[in-house]
N, C-alpha and C positions, 0 to 999 in steps of 0.2 A: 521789128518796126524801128526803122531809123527816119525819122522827120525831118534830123539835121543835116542827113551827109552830103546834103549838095549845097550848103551853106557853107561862104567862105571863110576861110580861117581866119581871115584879120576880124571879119565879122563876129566869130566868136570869143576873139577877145574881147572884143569892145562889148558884148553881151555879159563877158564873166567881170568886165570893169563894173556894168551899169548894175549887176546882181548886188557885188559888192562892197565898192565904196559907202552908198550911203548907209550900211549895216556898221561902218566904222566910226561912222561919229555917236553912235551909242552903246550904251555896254548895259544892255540889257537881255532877260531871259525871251521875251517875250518876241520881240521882233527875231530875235537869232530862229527860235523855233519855229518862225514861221516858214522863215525861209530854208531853211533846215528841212522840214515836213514839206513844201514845196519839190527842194530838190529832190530828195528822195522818191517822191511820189510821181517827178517827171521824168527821171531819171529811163527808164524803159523805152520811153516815146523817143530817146535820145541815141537809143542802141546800145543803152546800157544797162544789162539786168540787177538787179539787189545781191545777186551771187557777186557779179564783176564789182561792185561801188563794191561792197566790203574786201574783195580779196587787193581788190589797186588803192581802196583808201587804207588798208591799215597801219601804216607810219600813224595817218593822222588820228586814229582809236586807241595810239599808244602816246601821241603829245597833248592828247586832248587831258588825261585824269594829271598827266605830268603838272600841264601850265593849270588845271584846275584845285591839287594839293599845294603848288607855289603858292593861290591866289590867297586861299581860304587861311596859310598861315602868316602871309607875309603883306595882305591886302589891309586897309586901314581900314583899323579898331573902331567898331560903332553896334550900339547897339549892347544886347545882353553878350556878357563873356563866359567861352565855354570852356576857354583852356589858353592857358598862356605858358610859354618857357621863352625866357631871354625876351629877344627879341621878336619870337613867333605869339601871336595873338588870335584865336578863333572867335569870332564875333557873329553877331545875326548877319552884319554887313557883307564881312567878309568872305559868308558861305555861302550868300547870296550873289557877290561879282564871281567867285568861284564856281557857279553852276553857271553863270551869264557866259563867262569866258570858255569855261569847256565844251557849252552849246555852241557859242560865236567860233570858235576854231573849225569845227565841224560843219558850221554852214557857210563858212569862207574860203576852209578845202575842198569840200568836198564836189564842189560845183566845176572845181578844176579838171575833177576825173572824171565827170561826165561829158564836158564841152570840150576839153583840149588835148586829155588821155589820148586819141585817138586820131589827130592830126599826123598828115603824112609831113615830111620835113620837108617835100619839093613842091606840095600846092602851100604849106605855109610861105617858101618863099620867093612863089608865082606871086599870092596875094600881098605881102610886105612891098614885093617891087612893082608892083601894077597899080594896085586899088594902096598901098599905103603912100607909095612915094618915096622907098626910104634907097639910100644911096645902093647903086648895083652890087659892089666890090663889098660892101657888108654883107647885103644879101646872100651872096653866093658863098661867101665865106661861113657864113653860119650858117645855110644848109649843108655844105661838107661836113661842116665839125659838127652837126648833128646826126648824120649819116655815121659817122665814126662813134660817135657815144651807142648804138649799139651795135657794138662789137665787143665791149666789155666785157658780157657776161662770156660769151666766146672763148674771147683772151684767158679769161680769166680760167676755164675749164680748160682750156687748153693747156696753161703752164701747172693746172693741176696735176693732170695728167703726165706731164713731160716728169714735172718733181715725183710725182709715185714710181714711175717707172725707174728715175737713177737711184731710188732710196733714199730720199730726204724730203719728204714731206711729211713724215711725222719727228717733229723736232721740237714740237711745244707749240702750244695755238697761238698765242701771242708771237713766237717769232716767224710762225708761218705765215702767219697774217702780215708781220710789217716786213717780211720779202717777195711774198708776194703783189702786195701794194706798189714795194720800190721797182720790181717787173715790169708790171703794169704800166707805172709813170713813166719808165724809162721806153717801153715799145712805144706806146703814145704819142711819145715826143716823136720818136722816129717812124711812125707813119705822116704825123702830121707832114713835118720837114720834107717827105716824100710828095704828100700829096701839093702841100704848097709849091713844088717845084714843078710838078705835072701841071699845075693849073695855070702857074706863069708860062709855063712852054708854051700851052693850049690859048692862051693868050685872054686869059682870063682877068689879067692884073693891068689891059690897057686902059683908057679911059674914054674911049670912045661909046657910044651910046649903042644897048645892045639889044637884042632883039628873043623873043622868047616862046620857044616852039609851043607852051600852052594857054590860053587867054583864059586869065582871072578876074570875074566880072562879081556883080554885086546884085541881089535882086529882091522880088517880093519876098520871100523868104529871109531873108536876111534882115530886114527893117520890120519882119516879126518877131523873128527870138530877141532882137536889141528890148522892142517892145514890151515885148512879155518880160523879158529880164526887169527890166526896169520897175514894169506891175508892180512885180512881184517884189521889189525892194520898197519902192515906195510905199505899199500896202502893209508891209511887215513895219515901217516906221510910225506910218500912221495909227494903226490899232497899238505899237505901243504907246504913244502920246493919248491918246485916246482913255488907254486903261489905266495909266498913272506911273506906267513903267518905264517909260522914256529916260533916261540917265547919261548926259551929255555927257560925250570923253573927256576926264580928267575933274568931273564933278562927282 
């Protein structure tokens, strides 16, 4: 079940803005989880299963205990102290914006991989030059250079392959790694310069106003997930205010 996929893509940004902006002006456990258990729980309806959210969100299950060990030793001192060295301090405080924070990461990513994971790069931008307004020559320029980001992983097995074959790809991890990277940078560049040159040919670099073989429109659908997004932020702020956990940023 996918609810979302005929919802347009600039509409789900502005859905994944209205989720999470107002979760940022507090640094609490309490709203974070809700929307947190939220996402999670709608995530399905979205055509994303709890297998997919964990296997595309895990960057964010490995920054989440990162930025929550930063908080809890380097977060201001309050409250009973449970260990201190130098300048590190574990406090009631501090272990408390450290569960807030590593909750808040996870309902601020993870909303990403359900709603945007999944966007094609040429109806993102249909809907940018249609329904957003935003300049042609941009548009079309960062749908290419999106199109080219995957090819990476490609590239990248490709020149694996090419170095096993001459016998130099085992030469140390680190230094395989920073020649393969400078490979990588260096094809890059020269498709880009390729493709830029094909699209000024094709006459893509004129300024004349242009016309667009698919039409990106905006509908009921769309002015519900903004809706619901929003609910579902507002609701998470209010019950924390409510319970006494509200914690304005940088209070």
């Amino acid at each position: 079940m996918n609810l979302v996929r005929e919802v347009n893509p600039v509409t789900r940004i502005l859905a994944l803005i209205a989720l999470t902006t107002p979760l940022l002006i507090s640094v609490d456990v309490v709203s974070a989880g809700i929307a947190l258990t939220a996402t999670v729980l709608l995530a399905p309806l979205a055509g994303v299963t709890w297998t997919m959210l964990i296997t595309r969100g895990w960057p964010l299950f490995l920054i989440a205990p990162i930025a929550s060990l930063s908080m809890a030793l380097y977060g201001r001192p309050q409250g009973r102290e449970y260990f201190s060295f130098l300048l590190a301090h574990v406090t009631d405080n501090s272990l408390s914006l450290a569960l807030a924070i590593g909750v808040r990461v996870l309902a601020v990513g993870l909303p990403v991989v359900v709603l945007i994971a999944r966007v094609d790069p040429t109806d993102l931008g249909d809907g940018l030059a249609q329904v957003a307004r935003l300049p042609e020559r941009f548009v079309i320029g960062a749908v290419a250079g999106g199109r080219l980001v995957t090819l990476f992983r490609e590239d990248w097995q490709s020149m694996s392959r090419a170095r096993r074959a001459r016998g130099i790809a085992d030469r140390g991890r680190i230094r395989h790694l920073l020649t393969m990277a400078f490979g990588l940078l260096v094809l890059s560049l020269r498709r880009g310069s390729k493709l830029a040159t094909a699209m000024e040919a094709r006459g893509f670099g004129r300024g004349h106003s242009r016309t667009w073989a698919r039409r990106s429109t905006v509908g009921v659908r769309d002015a519900l997930l903004v809706a619901v997004c929003l609910a579902i932020s507002i609701l998470a702020v209010m019950v924390s205010v409510h319970t006494g956990y509200f914690r304005f940023l940088g209070t």
